[in-house]
VOBA-1610 file (N, C-alpha, C; in pm, whole numbers, padded with zeros to 5 digits, always signed):
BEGIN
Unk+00126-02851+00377Unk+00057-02724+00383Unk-00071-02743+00464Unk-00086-02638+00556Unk-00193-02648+00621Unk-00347-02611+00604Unk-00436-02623+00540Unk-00556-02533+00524Unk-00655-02501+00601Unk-00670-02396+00613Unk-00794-02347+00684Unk-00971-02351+00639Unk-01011-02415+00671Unk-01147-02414+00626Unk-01238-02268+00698Unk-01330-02166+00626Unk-01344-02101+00697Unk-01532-02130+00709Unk-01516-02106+00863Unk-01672-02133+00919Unk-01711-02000+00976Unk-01832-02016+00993Unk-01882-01840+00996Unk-01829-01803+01166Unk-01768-01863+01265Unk-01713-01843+01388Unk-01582-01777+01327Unk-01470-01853+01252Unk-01367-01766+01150Unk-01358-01687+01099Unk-01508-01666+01016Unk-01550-01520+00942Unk-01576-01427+01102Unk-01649-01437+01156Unk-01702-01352+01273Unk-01550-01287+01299Unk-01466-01380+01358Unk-01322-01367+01412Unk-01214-01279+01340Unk-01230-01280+01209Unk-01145-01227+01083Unk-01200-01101+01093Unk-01331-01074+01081Unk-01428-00925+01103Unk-01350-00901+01209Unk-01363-00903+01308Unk-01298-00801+01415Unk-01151-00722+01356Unk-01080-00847+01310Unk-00976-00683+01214Unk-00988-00620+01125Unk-01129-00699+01036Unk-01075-00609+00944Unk-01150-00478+01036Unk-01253-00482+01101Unk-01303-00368+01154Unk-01211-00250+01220Unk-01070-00306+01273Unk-00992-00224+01302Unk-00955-00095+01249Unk-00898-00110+01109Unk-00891+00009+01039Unk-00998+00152+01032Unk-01127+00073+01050Unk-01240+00204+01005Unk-01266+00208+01127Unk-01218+00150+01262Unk-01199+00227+01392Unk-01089+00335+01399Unk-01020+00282+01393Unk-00860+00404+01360Unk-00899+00468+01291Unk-00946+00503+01197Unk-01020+00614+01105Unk-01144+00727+01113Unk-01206+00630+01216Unk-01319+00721+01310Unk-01342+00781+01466Unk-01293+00695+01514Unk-01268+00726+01660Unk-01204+00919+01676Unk-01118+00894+01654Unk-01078+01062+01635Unk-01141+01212+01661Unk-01232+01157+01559Unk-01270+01259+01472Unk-01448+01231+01505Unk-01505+01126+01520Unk-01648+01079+01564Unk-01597+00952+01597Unk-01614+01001+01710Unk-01610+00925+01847Unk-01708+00820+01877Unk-01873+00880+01816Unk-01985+00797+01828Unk-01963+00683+01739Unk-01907+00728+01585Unk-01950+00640+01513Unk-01826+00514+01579Unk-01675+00558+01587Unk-01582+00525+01618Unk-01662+00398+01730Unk-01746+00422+01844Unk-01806+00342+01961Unk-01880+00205+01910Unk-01964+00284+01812Unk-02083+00225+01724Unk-01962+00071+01658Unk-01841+00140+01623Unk-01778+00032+01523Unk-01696-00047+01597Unk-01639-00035+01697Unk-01600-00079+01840Unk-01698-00185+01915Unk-01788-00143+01927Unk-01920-00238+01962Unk-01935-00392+01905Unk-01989-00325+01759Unk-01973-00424+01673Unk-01835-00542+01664Unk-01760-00505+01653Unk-01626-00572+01669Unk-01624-00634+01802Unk-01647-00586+01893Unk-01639-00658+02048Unk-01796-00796+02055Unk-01877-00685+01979Unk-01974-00835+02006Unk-01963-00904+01934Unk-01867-00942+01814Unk-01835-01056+01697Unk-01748-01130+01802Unk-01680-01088+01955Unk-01580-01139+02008Unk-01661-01316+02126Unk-01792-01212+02136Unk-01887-01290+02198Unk-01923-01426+02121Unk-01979-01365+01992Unk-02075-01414+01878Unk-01964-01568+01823Unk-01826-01526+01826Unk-01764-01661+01735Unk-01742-01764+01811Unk-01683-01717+01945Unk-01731-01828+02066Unk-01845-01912+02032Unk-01950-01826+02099Unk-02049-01910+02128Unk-02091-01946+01988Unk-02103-01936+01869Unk-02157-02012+01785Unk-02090-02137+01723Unk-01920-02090+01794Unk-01847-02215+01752Unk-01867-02360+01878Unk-01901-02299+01970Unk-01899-02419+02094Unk-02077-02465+02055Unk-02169-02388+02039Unk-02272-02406+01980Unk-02297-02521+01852Unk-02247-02505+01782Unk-02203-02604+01639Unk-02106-02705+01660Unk-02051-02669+01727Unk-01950-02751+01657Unk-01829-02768+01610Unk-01822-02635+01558Unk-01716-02564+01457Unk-01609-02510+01567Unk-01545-02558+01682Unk-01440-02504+01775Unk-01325-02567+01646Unk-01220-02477+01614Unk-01076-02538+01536Unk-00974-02504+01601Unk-00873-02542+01572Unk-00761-02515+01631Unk-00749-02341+01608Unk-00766-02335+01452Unk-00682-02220+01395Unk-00803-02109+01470Unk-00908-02140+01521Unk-01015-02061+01576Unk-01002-02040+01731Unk-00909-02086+01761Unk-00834-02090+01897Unk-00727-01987+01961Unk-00664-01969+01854Unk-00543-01949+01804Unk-00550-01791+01734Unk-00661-01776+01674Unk-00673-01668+01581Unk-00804-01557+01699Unk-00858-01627+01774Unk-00988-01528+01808Unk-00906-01480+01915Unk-00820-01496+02050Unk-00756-01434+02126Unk-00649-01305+02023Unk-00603-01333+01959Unk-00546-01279+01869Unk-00603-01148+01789Unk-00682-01184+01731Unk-00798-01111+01713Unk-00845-00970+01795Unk-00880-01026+01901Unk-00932-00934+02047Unk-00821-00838+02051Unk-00690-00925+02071Unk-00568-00809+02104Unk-00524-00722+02061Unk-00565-00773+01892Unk-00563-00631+01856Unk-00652-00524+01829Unk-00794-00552+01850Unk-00830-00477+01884Unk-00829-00341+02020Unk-00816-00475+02117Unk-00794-00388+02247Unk-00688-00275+02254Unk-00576-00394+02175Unk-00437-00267+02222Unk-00442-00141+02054Unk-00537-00182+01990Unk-00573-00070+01898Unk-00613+00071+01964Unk-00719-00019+02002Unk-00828+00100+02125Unk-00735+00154+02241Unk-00641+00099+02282Unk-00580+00154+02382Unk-00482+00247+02351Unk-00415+00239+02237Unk-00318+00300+02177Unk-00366+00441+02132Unk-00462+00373+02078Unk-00590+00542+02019Unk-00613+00622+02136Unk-00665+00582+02212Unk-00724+00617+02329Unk-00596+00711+02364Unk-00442+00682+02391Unk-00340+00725+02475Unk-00309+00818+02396Unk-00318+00825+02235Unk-00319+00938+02164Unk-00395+01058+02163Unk-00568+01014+02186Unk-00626+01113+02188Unk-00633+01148+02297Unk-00553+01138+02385Unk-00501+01183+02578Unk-00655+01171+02636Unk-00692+01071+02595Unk-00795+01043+02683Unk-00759+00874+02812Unk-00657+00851+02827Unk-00560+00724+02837Unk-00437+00755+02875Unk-00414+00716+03014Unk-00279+00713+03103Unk-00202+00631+02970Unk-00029+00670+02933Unk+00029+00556+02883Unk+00057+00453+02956Unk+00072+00496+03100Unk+00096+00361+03195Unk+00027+00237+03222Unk-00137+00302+03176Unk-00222+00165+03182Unk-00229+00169+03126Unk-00221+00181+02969Unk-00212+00162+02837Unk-00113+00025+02831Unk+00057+00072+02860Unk+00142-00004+02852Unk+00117-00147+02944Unk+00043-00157+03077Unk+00061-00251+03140Unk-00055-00322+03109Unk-00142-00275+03070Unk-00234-00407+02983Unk-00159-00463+02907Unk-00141-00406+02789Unk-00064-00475+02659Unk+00056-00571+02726Unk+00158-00517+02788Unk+00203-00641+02855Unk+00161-00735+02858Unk+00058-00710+02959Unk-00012-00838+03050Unk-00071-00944+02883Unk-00141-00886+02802Unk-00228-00943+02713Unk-00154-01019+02626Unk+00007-00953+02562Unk+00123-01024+02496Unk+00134-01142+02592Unk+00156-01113+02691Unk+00239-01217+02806Unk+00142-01338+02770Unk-00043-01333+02816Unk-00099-01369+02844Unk-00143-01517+02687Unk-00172-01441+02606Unk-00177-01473+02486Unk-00051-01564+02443Unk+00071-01516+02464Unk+00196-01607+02401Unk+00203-01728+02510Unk+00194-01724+02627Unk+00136-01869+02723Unk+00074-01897+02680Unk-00084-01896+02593Unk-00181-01996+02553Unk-00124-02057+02414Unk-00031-01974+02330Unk-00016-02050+02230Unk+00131-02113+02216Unk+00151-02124+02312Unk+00301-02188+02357Unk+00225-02327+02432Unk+00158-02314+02468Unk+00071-02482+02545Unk-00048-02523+02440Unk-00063-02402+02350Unk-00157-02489+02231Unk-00068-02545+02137Unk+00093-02548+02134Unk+00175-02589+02015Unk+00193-02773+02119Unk+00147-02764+02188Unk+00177-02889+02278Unk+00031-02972+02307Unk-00064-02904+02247Unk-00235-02964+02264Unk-00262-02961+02368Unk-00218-02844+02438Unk-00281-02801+02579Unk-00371-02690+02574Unk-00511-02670+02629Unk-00575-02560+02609Unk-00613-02505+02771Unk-00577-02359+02772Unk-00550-02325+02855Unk-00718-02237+02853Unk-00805-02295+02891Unk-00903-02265+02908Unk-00938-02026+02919Unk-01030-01978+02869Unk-01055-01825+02916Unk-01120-01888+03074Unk-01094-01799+03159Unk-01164-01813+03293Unk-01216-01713+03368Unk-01301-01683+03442Unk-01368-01599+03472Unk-01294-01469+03483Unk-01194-01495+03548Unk-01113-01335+03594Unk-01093-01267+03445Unk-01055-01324+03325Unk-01025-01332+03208Unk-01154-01219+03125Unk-01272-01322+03134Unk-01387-01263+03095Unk-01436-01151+03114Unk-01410-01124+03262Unk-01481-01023+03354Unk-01368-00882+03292Unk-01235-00895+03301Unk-01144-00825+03220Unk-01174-00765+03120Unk-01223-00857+03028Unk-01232-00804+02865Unk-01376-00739+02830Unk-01423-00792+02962Unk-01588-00641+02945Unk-01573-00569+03045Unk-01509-00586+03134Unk-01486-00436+03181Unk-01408-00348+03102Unk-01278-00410+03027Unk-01187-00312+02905Unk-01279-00297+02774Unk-01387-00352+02752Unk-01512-00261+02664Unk-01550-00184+02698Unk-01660-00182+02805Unk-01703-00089+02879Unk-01598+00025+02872Unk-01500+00050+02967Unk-01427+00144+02979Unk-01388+00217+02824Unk-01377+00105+02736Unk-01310+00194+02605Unk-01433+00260+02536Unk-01524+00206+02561Unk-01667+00265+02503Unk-01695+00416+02601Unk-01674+00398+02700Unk-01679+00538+02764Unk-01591+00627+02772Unk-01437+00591+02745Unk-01365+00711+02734Unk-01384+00756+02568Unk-01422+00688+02487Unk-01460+00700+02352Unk-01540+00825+02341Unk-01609+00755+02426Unk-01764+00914+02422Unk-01758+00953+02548Unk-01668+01009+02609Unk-01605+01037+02737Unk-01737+01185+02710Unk-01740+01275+02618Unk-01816+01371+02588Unk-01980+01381+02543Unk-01970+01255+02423Unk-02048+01273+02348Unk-02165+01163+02363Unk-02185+01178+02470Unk-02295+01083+02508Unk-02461+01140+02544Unk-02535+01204+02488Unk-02585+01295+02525Unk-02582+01397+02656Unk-02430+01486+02620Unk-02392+01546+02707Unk-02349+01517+02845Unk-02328+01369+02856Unk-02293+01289+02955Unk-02163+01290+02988Unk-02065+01327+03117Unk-01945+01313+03079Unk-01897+01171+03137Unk-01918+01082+03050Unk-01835+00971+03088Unk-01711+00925+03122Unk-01623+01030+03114Unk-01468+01049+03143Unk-01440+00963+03271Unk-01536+01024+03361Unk-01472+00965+03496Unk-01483+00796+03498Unk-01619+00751+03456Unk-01672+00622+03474Unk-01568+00526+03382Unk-01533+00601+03279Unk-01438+00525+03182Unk-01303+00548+03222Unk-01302+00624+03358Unk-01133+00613+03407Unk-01158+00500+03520Unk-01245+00501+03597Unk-01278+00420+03712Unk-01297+00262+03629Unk-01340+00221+03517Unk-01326+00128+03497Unk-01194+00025+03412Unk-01133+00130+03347Unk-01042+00106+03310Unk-00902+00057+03427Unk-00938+00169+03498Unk-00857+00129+03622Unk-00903-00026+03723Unk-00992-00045+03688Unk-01069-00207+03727Unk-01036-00266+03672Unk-01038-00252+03503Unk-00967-00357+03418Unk-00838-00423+03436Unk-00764-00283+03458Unk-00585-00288+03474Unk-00592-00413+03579Unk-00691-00349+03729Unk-00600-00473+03844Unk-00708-00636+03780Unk-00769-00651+03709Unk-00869-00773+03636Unk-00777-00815+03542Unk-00692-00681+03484Unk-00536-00780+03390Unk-00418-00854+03490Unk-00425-00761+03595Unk-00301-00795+03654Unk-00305-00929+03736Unk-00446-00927+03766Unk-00460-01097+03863Unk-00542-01208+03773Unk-00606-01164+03679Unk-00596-01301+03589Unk-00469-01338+03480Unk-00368-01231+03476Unk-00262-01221+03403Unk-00164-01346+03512Unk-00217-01303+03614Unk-00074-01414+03697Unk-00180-01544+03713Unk-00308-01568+03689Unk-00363-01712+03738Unk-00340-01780+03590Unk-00353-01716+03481Unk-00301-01774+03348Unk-00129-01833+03388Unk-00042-01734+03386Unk+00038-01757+03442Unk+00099-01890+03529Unk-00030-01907+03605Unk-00002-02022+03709Unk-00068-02138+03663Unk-00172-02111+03618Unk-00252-02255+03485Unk-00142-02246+03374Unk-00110-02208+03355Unk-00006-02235+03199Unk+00152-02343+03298Unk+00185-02316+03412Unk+00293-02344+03449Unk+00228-02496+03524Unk+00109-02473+03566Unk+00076-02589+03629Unk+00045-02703+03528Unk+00001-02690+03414Unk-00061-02725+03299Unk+00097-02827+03210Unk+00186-02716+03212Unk+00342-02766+03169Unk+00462-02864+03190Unk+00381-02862+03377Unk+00465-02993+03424Unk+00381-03095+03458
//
């Protein structure tokens, strides 16, 4: 049996889902608070990183669990988003692709003690797909700001930031294998 010891990078990491639910529950309906709780959850995404490479505390299961983590948040937010027709389903659907795809390569070379490093194209991705979800969020309600457009223009940045760090993972995972 395997045990997990939990370090506050694990706790940080575990927060991001449970935060999921009382996003799905607010977003809807308050959008602000919905952003406000979105936020929070995205900067715990920052926070377990760096306090685990900081300490010490990098684990396997913290490897393994914080990409994991993210995804579902993202494809939470994206899913919401395509419901409250504020969200093409098409870039909805071709992130999530890309992020399944992307994610099951890192833990298909972490079952082999290969770590397939996050890399810039990667990074730059997952805050531009904040950004964007934070603005089609409050696409309205920003003090009368319509963020709609800026949160379509970036989202649409994200998509081609999934699609070409989606294939350099891709090509580090294959180069990495043989």
């Amino acid at each position: 049996m395997v045990t997990v010891r939990l370090n506050l990078p694990t706790i940080l990491t575990l927060s991001r889902i449970v935060f999921i639910p009382f996003f799905i529950v607010a977003a809807p309906d308050h959008p602000v608070l919905g952003a406000v709780i979105f936020s929070i959850a995205s900067l715990t995404d920052f926070l377990d990183g760096y306090i685990a490479r900081r300490t010490g505390q990098v684990t396997k299961f913290g490897i393994i669990l914080d990409p994991i983590a993210d995804k579902f948040l993202v494809i939470t937010a994206l899913v919401l988003l395509v419901e409250m027709e504020s969200l093409s389903s098409f870039v909805a659907i071709i992130i999530i692709i890309r992020e399944f795809l992307v994610t099951g390569l890192r833990v298909v070379a972490l079952t082999r003690d290969i770590v397939i490093p996050a890399e810039t194209g990667g990074k730059l991705k997952t805050t531009t797909q904040i950004f964007a979800i934070l603005a089609l969020l409050l696409k309205n309600s920003f003090f009368g700001i319509n963020l709609y457009l800026t949160g379509t223009i970036l989202i649409w940045l994200s998509l081609l930031l999934a699609v070409f760090s989606g294939i350099k993972y891709t090509f580090s995972f294959w180069k990495e294998m043989t």
